[in-house]
PDB file as gemmi writes it, atoms N, CA and C in Angstrom:
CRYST1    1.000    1.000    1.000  90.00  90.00  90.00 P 1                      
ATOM      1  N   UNK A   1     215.042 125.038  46.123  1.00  0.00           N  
ATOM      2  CA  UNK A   1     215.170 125.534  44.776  1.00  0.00           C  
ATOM      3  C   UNK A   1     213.936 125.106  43.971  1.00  0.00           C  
ATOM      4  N   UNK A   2     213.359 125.923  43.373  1.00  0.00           N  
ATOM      5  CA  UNK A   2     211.834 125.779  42.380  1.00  0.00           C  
ATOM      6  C   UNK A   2     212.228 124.930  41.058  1.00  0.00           C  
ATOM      7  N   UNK A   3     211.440 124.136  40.527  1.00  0.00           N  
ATOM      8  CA  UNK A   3     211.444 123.793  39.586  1.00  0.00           C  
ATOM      9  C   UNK A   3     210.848 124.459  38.518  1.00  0.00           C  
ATOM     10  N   UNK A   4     211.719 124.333  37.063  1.00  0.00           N  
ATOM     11  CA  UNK A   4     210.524 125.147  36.281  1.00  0.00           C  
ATOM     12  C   UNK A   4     210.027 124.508  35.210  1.00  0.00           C  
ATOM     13  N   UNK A   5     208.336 124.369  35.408  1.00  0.00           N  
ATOM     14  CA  UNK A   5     207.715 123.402  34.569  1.00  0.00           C  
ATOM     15  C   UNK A   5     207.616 124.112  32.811  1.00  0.00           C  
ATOM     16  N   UNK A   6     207.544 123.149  32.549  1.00  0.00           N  
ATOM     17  CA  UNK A   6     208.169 122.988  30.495  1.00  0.00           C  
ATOM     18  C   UNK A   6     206.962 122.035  30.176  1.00  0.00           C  
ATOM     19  N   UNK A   7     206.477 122.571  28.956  1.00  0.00           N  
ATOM     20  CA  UNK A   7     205.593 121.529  28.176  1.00  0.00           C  
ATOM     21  C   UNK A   7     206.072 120.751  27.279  1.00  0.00           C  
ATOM     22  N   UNK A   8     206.450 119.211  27.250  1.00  0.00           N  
ATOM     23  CA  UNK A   8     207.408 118.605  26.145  1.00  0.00           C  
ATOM     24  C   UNK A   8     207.037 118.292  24.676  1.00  0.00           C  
ATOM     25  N   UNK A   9     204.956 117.948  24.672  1.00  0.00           N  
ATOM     26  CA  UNK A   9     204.923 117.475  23.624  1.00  0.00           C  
ATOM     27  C   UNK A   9     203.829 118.717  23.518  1.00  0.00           C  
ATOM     28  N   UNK A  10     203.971 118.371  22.007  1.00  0.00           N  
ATOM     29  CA  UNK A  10     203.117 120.038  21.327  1.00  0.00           C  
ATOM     30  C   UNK A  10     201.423 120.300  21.803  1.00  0.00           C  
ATOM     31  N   UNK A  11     200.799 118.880  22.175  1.00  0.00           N  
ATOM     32  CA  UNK A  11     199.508 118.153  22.467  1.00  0.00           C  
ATOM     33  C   UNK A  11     199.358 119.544  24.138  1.00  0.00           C  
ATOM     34  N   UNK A  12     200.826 119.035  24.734  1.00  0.00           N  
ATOM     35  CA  UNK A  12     200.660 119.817  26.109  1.00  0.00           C  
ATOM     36  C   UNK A  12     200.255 121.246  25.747  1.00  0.00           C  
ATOM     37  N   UNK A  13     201.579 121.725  25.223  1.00  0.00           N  
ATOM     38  CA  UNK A  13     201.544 122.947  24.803  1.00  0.00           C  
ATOM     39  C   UNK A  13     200.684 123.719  24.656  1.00  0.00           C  
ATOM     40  N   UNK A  14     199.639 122.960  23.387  1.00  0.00           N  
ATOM     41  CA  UNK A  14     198.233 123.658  23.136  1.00  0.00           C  
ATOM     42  C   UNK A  14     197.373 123.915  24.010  1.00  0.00           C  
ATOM     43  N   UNK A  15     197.043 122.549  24.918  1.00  0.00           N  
ATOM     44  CA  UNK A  15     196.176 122.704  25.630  1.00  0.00           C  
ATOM     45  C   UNK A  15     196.433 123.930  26.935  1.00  0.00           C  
ATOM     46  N   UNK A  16     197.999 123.591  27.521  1.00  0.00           N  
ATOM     47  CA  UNK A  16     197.976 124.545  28.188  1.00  0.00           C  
ATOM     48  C   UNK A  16     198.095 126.121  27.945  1.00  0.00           C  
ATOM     49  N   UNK A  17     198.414 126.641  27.018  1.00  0.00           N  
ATOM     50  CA  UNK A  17     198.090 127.608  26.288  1.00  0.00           C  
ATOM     51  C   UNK A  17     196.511 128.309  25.865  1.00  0.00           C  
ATOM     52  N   UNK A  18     195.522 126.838  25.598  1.00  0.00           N  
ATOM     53  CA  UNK A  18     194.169 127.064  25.327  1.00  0.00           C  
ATOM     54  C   UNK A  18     193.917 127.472  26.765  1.00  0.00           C  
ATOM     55  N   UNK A  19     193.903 126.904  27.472  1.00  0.00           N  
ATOM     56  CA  UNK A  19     193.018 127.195  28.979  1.00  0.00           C  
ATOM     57  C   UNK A  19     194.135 128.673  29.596  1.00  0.00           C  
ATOM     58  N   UNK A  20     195.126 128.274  29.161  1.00  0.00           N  
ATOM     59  CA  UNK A  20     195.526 130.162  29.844  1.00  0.00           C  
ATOM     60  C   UNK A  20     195.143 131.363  29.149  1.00  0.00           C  
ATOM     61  N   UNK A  21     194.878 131.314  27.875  1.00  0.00           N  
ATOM     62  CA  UNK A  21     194.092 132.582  27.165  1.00  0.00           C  
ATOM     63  C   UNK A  21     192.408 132.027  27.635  1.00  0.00           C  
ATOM     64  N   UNK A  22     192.417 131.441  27.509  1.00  0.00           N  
ATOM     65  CA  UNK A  22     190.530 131.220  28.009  1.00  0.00           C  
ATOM     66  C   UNK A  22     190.360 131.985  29.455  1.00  0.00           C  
ATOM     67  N   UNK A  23     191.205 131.184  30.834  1.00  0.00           N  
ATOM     68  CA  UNK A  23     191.198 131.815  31.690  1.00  0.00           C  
ATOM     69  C   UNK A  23     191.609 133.353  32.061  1.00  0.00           C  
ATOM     70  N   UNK A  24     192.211 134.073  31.016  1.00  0.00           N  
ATOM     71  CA  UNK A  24     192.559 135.553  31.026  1.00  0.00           C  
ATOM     72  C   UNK A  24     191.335 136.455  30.777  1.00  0.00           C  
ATOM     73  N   UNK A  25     190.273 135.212  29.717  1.00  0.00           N  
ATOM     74  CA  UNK A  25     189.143 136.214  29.481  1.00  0.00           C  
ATOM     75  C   UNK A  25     188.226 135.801  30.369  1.00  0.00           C  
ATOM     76  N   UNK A  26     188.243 134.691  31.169  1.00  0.00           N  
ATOM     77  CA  UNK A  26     187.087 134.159  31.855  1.00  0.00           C  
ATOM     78  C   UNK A  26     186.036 133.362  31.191  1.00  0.00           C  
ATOM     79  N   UNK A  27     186.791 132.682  29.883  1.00  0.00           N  
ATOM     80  CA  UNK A  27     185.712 131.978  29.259  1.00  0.00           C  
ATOM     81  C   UNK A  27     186.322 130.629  29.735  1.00  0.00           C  
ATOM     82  N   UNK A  28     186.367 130.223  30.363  1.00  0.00           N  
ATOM     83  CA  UNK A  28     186.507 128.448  30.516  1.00  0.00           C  
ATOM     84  C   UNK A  28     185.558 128.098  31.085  1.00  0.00           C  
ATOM     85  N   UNK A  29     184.994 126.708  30.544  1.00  0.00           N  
ATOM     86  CA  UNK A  29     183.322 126.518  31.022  1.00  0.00           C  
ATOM     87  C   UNK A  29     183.848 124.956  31.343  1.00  0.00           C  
ATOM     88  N   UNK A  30     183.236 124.696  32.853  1.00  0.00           N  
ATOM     89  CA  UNK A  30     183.016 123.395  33.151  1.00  0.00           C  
ATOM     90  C   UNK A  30     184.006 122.489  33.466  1.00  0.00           C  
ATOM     91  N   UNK A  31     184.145 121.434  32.351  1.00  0.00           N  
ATOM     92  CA  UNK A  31     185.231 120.209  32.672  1.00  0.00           C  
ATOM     93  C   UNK A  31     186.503 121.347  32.620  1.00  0.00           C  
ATOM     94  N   UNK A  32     186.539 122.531  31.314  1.00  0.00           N  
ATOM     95  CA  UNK A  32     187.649 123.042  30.900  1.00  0.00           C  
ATOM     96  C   UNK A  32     188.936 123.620  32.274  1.00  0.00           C  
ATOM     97  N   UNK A  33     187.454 124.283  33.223  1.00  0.00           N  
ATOM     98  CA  UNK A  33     187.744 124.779  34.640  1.00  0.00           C  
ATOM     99  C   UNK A  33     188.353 123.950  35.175  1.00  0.00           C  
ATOM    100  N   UNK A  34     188.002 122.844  35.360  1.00  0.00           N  
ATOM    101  CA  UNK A  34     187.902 121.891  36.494  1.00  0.00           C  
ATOM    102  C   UNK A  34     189.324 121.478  36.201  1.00  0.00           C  
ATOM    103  N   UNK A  35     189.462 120.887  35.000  1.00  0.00           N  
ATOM    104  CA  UNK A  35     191.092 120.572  34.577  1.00  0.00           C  
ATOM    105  C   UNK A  35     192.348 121.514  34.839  1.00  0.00           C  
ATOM    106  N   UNK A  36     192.084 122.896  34.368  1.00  0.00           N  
ATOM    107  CA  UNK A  36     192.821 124.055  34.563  1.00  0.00           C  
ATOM    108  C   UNK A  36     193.143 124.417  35.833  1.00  0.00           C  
ATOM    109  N   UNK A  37     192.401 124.152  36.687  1.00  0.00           N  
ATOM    110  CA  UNK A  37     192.471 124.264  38.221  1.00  0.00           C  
ATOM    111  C   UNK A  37     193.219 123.329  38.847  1.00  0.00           C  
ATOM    112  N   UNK A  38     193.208 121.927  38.222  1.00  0.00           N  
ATOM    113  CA  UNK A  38     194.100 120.803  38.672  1.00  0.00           C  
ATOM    114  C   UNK A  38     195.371 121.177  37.909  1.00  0.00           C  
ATOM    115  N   UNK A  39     195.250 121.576  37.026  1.00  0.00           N  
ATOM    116  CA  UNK A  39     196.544 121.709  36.190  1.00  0.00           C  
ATOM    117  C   UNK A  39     197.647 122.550  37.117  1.00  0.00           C  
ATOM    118  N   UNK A  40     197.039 123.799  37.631  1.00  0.00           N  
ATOM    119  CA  UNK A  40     197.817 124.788  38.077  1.00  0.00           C  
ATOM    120  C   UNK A  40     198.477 124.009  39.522  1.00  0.00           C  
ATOM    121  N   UNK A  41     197.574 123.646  40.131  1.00  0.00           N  
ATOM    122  CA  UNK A  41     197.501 122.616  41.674  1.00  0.00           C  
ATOM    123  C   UNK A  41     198.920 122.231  41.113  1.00  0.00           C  
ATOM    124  N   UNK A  42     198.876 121.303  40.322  1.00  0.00           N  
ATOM    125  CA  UNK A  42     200.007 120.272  40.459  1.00  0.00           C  
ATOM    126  C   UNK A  42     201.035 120.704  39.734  1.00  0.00           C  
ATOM    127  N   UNK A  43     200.960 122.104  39.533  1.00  0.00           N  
ATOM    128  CA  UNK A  43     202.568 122.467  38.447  1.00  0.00           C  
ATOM    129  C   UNK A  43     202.905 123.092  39.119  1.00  0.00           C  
ATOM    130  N   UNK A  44     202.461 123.394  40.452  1.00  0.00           N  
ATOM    131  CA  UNK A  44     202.683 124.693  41.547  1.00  0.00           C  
ATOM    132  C   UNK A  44     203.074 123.244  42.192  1.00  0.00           C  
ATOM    133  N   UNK A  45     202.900 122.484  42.781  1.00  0.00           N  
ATOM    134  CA  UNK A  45     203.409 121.600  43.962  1.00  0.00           C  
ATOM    135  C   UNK A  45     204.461 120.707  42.810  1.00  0.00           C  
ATOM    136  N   UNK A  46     204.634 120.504  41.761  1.00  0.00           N  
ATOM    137  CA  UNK A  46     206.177 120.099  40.928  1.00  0.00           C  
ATOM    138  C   UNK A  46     206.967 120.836  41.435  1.00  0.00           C  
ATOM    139  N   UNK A  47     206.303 122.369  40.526  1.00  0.00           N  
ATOM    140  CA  UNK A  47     207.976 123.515  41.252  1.00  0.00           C  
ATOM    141  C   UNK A  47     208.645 123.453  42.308  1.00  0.00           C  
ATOM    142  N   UNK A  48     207.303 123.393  43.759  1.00  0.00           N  
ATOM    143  CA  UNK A  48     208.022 123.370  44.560  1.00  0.00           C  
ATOM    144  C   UNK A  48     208.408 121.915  44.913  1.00  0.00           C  
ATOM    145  N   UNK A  49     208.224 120.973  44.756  1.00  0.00           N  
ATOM    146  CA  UNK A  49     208.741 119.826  45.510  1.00  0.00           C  
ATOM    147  C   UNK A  49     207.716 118.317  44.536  1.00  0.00           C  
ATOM    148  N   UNK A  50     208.915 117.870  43.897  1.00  0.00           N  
ATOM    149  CA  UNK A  50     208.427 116.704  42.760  1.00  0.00           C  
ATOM    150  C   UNK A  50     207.891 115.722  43.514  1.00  0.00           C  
ATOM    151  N   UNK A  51     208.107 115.849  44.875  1.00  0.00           N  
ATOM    152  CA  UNK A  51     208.205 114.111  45.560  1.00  0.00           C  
ATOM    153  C   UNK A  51     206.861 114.824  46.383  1.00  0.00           C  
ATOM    154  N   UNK A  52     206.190 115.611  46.412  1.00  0.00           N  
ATOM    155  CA  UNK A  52     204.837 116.205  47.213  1.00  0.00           C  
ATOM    156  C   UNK A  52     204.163 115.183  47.595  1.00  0.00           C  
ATOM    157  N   UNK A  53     203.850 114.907  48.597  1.00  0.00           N  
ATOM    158  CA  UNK A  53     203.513 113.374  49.232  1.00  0.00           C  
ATOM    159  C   UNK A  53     202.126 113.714  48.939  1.00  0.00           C  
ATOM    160  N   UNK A  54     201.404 114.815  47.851  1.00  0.00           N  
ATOM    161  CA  UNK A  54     199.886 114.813  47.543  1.00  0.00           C  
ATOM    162  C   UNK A  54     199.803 114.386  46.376  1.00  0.00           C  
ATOM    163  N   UNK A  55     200.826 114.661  46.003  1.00  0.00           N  
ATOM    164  CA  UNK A  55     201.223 114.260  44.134  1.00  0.00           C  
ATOM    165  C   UNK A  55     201.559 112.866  43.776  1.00  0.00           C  
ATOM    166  N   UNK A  56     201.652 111.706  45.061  1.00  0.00           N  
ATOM    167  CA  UNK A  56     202.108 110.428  45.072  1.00  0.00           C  
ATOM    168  C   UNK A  56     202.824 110.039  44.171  1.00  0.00           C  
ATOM    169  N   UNK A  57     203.943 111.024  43.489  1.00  0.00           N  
ATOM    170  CA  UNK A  57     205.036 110.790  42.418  1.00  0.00           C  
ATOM    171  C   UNK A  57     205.146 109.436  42.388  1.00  0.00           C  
ATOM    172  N   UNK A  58     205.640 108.775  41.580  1.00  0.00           N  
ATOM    173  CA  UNK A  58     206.439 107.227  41.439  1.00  0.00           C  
ATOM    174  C   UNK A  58     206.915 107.290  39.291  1.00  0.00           C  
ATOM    175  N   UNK A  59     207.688 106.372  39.929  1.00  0.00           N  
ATOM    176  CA  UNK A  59     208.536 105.878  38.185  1.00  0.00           C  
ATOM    177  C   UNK A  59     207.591 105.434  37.764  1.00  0.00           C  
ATOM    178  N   UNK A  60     207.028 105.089  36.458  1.00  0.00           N  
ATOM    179  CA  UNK A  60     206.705 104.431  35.540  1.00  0.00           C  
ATOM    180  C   UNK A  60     207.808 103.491  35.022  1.00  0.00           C  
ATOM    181  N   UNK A  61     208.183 102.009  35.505  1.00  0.00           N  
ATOM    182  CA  UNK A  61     209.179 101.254  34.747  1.00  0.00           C  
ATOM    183  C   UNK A  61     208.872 101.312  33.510  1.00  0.00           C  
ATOM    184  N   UNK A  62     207.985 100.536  33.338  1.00  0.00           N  
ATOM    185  CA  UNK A  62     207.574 100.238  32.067  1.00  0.00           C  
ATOM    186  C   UNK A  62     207.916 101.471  30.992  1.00  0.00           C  
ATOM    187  N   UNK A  63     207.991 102.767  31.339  1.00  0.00           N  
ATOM    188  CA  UNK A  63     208.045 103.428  30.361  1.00  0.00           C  
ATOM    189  C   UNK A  63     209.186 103.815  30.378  1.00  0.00           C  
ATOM    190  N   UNK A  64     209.990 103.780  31.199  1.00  0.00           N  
ATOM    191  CA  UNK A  64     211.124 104.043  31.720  1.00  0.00           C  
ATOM    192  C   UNK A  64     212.171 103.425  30.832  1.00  0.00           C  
ATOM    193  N   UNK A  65     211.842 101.984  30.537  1.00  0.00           N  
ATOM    194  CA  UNK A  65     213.189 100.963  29.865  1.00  0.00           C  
ATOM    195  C   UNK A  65     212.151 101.263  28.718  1.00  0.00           C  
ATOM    196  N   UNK A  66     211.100 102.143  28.075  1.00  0.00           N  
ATOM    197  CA  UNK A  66     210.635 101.942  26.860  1.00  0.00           C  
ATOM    198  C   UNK A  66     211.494 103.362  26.511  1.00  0.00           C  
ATOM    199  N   UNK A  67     211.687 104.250  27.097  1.00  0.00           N  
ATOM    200  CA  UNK A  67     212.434 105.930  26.015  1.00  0.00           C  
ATOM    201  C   UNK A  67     213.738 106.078  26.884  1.00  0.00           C  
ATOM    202  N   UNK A  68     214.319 104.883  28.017  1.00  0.00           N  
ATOM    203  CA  UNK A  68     215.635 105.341  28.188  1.00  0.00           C  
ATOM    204  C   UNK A  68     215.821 106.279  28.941  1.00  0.00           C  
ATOM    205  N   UNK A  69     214.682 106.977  29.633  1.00  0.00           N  
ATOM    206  CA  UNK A  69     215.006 107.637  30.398  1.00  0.00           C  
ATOM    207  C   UNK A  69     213.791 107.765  31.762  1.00  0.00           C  
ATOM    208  N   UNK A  70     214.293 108.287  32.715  1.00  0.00           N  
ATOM    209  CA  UNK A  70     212.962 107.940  33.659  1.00  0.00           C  
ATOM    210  C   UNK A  70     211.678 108.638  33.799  1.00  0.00           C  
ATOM    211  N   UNK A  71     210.971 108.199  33.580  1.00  0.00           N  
ATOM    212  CA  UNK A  71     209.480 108.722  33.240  1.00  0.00           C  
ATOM    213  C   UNK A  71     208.610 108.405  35.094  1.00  0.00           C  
ATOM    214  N   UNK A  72     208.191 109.458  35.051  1.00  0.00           N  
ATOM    215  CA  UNK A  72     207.520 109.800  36.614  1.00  0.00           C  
ATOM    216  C   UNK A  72     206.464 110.279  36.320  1.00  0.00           C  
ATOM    217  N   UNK A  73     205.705 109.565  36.938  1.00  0.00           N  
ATOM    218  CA  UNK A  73     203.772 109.387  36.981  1.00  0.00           C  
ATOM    219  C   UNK A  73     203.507 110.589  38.497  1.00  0.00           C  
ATOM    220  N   UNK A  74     202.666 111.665  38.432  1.00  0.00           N  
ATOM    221  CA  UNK A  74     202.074 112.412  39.542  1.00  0.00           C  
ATOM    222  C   UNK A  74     200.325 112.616  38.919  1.00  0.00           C  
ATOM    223  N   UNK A  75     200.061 112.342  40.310  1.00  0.00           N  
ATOM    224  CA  UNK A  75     198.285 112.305  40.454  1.00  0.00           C  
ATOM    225  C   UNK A  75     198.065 113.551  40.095  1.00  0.00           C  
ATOM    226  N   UNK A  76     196.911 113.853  39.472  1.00  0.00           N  
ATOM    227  CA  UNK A  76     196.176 114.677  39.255  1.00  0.00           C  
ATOM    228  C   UNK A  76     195.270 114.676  39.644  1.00  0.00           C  
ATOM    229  N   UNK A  77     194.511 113.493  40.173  1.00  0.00           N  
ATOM    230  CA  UNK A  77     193.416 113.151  40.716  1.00  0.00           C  
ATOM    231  C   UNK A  77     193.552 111.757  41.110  1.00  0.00           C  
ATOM    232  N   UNK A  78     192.649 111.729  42.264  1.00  0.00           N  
ATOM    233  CA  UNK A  78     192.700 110.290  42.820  1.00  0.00           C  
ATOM    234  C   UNK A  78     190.995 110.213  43.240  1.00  0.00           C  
ATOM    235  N   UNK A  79     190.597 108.161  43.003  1.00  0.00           N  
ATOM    236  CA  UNK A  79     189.385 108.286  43.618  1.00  0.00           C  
ATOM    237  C   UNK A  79     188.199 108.520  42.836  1.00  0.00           C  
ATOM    238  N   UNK A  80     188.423 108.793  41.686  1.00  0.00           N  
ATOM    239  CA  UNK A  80     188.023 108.726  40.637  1.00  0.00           C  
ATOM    240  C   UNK A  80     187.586 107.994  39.608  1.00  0.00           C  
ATOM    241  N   UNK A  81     186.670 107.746  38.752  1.00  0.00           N  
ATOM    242  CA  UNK A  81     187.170 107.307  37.635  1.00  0.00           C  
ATOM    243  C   UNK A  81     187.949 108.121  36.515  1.00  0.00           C  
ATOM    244  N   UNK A  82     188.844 107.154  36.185  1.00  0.00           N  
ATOM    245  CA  UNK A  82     189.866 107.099  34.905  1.00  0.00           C  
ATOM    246  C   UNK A  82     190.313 108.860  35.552  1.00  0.00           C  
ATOM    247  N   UNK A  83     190.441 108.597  36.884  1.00  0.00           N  
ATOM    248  CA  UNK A  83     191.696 109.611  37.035  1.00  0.00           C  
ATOM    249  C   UNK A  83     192.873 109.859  36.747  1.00  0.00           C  
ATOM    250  N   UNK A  84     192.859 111.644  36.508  1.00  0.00           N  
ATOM    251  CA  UNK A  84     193.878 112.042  35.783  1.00  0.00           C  
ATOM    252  C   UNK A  84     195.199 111.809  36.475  1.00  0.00           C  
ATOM    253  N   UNK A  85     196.233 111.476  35.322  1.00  0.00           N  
ATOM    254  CA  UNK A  85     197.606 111.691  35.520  1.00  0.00           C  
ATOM    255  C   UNK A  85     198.488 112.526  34.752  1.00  0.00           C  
ATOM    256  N   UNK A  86     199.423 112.854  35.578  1.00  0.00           N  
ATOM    257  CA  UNK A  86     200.564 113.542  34.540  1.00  0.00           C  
ATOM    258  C   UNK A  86     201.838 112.733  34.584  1.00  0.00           C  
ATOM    259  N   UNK A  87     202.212 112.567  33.329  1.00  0.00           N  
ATOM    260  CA  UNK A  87     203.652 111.922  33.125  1.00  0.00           C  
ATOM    261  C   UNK A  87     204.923 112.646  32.557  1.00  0.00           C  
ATOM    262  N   UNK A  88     205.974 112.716  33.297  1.00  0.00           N  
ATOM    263  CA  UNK A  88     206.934 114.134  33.103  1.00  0.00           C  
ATOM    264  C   UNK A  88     208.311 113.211  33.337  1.00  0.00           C  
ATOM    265  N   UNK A  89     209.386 114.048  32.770  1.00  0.00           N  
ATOM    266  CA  UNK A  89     210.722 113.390  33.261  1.00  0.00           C  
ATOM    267  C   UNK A  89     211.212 114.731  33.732  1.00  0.00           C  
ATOM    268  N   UNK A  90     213.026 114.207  34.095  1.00  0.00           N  
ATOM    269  CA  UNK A  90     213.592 115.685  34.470  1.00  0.00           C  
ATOM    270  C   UNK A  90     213.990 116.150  33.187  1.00  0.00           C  
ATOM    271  N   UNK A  91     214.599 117.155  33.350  1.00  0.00           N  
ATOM    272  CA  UNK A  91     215.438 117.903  32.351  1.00  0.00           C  
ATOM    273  C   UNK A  91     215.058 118.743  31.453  1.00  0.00           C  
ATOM    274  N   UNK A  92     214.949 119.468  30.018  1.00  0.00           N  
ATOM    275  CA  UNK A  92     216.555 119.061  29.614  1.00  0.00           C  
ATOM    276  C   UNK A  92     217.590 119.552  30.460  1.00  0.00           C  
ATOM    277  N   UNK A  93     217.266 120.747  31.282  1.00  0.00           N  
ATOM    278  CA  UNK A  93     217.842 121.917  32.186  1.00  0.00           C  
ATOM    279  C   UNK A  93     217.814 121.802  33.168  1.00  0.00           C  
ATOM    280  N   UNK A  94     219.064 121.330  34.340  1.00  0.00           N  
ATOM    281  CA  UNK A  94     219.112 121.145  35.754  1.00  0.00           C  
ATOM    282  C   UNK A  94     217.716 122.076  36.063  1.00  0.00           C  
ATOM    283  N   UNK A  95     216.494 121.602  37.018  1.00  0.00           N  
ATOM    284  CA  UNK A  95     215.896 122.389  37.559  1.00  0.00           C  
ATOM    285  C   UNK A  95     214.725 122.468  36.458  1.00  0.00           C  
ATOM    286  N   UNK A  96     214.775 121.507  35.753  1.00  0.00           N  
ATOM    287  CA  UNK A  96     213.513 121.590  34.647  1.00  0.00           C  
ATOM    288  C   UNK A  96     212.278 120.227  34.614  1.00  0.00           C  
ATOM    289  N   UNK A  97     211.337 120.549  34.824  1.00  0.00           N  
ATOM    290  CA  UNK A  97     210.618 119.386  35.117  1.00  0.00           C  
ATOM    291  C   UNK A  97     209.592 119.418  33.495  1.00  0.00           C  
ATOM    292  N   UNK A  98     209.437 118.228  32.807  1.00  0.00           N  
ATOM    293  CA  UNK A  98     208.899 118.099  31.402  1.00  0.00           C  
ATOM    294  C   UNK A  98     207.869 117.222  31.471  1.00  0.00           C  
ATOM    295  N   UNK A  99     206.326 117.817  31.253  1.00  0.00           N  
ATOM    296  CA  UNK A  99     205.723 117.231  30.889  1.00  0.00           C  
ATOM    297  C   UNK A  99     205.038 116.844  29.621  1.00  0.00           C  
ATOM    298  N   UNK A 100     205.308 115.310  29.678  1.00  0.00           N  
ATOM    299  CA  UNK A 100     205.110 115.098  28.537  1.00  0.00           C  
ATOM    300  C   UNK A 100     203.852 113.723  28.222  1.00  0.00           C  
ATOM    301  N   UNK A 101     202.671 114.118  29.609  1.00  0.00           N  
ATOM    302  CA  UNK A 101     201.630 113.270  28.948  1.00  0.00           C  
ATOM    303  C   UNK A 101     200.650 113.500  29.890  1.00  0.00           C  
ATOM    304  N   UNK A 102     199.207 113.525  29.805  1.00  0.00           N  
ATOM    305  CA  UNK A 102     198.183 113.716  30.586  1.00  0.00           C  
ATOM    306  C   UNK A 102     197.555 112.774  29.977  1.00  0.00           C  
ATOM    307  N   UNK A 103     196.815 111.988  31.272  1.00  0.00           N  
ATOM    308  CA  UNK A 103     195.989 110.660  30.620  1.00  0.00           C  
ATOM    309  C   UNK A 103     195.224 110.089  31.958  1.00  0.00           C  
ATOM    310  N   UNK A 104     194.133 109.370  31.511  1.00  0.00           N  
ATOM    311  CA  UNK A 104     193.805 108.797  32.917  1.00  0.00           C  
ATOM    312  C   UNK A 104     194.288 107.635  33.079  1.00  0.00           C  
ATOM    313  N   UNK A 105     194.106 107.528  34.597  1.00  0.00           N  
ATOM    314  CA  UNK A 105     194.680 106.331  35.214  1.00  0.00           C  
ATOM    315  C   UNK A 105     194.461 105.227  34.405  1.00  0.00           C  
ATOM    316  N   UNK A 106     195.765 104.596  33.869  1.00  0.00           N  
ATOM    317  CA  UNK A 106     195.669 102.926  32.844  1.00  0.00           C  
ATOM    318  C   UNK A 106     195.082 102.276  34.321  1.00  0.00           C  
ATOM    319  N   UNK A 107     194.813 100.776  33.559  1.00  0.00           N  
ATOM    320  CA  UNK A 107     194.120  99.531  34.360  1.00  0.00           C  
ATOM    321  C   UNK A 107     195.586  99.181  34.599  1.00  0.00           C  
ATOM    322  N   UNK A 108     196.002  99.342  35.996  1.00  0.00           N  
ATOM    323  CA  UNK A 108     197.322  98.214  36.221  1.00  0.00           C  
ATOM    324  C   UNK A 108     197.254  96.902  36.215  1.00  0.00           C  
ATOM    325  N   UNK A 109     196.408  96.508  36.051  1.00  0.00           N  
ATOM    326  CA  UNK A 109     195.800  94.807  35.824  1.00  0.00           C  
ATOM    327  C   UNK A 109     196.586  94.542  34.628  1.00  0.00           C  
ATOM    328  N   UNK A 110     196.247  95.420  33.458  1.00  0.00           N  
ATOM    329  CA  UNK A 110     196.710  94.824  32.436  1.00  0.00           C  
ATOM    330  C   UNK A 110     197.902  95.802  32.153  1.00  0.00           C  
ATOM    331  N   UNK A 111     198.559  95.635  30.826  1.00  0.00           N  
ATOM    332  CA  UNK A 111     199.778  96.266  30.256  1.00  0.00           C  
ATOM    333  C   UNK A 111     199.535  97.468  29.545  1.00  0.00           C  
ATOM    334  N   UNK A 112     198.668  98.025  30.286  1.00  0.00           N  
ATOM    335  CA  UNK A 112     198.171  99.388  29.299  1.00  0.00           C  
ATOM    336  C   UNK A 112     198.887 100.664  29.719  1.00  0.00           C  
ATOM    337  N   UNK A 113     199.812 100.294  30.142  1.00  0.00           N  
ATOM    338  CA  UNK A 113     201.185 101.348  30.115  1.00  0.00           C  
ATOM    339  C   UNK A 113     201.643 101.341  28.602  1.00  0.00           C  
ATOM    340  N   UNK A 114     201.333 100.396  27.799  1.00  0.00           N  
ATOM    341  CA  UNK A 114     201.435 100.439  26.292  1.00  0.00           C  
ATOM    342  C   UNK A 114     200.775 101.210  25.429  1.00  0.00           C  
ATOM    343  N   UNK A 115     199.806 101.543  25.995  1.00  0.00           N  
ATOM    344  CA  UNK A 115     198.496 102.216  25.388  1.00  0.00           C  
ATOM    345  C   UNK A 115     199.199 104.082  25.216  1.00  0.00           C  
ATOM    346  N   UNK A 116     200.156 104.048  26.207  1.00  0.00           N  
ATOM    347  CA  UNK A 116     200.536 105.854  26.199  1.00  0.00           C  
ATOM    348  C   UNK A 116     201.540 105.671  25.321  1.00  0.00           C  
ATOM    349  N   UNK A 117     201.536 107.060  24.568  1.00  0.00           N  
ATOM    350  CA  UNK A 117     202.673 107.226  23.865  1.00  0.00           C  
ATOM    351  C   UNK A 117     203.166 108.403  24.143  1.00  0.00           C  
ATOM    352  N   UNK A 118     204.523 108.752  24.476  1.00  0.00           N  
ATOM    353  CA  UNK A 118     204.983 110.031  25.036  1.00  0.00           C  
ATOM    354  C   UNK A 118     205.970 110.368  23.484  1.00  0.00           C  
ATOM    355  N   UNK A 119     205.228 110.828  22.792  1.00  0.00           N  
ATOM    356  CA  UNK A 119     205.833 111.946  21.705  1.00  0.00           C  
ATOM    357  C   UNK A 119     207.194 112.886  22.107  1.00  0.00           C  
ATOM    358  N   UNK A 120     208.131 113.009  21.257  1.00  0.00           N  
ATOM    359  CA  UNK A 120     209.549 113.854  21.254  1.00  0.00           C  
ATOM    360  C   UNK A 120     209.831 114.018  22.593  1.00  0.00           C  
ATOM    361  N   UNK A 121     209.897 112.859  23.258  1.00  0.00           N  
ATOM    362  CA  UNK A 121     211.045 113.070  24.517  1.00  0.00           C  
ATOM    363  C   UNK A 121     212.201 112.809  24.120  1.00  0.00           C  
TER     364      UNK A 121                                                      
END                                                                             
């Protein structure tokens, strides 16, 4: 059964909205590409399967006991610097996957799981 990806905070929204009218006309230049291309990658391997052993899903505790509900970290990039992540929970709708943060990889050294703020979950 497919999942169907949802943008949670308005930040998502825009952006993914900006790069899908950009990409309709063929104006996306550069980093804009490069992101949009990862974007699609990993909302196509959510739908089909959250736990995608390319997507190296895992909980975020920390954010988890911070909004009460479980917050799940998938790669966007690895190998990198300050590679990208996406941070999503389930719901609201059996079969609904919500993202609600793009950011690069925090320093797990320190507590900069503090540093994200996931807006209207």
């Amino acid at each position: 059964m497919m999942n169907n990806i949802r943008m949670g905070i308005p930040e998502m929204q825009e952006l993914w909205d900006t790069f899908c009218k950009k990409a309709d006309t063929d104006s996306l230049k550069g980093n804009e590409k490069r992101l949009f291309k990862k974007l699609v990658k990993i909302f196509k391997l959510l739908s089909l399967n959250a736990k995608h052993p390319g997507l190296c899903t895992h909980e975020i505790s920390q954010l988890t006991k911070r909004y009460g509900m479980k917050v799940w970290q998938s790669y966007l990039e690895n190998n990198v610097p300050s590679a990208g992540r996406i941070f999503w929970v389930y719901g609201p709708q059996r079969n609904d996957i919500t993202v609600i943060g793009l950011e690069p990889h925090p320093d797990d050294k320190s507590d900069s799981y503090n540093k994200i703020h996931l807006d209207n979950i």
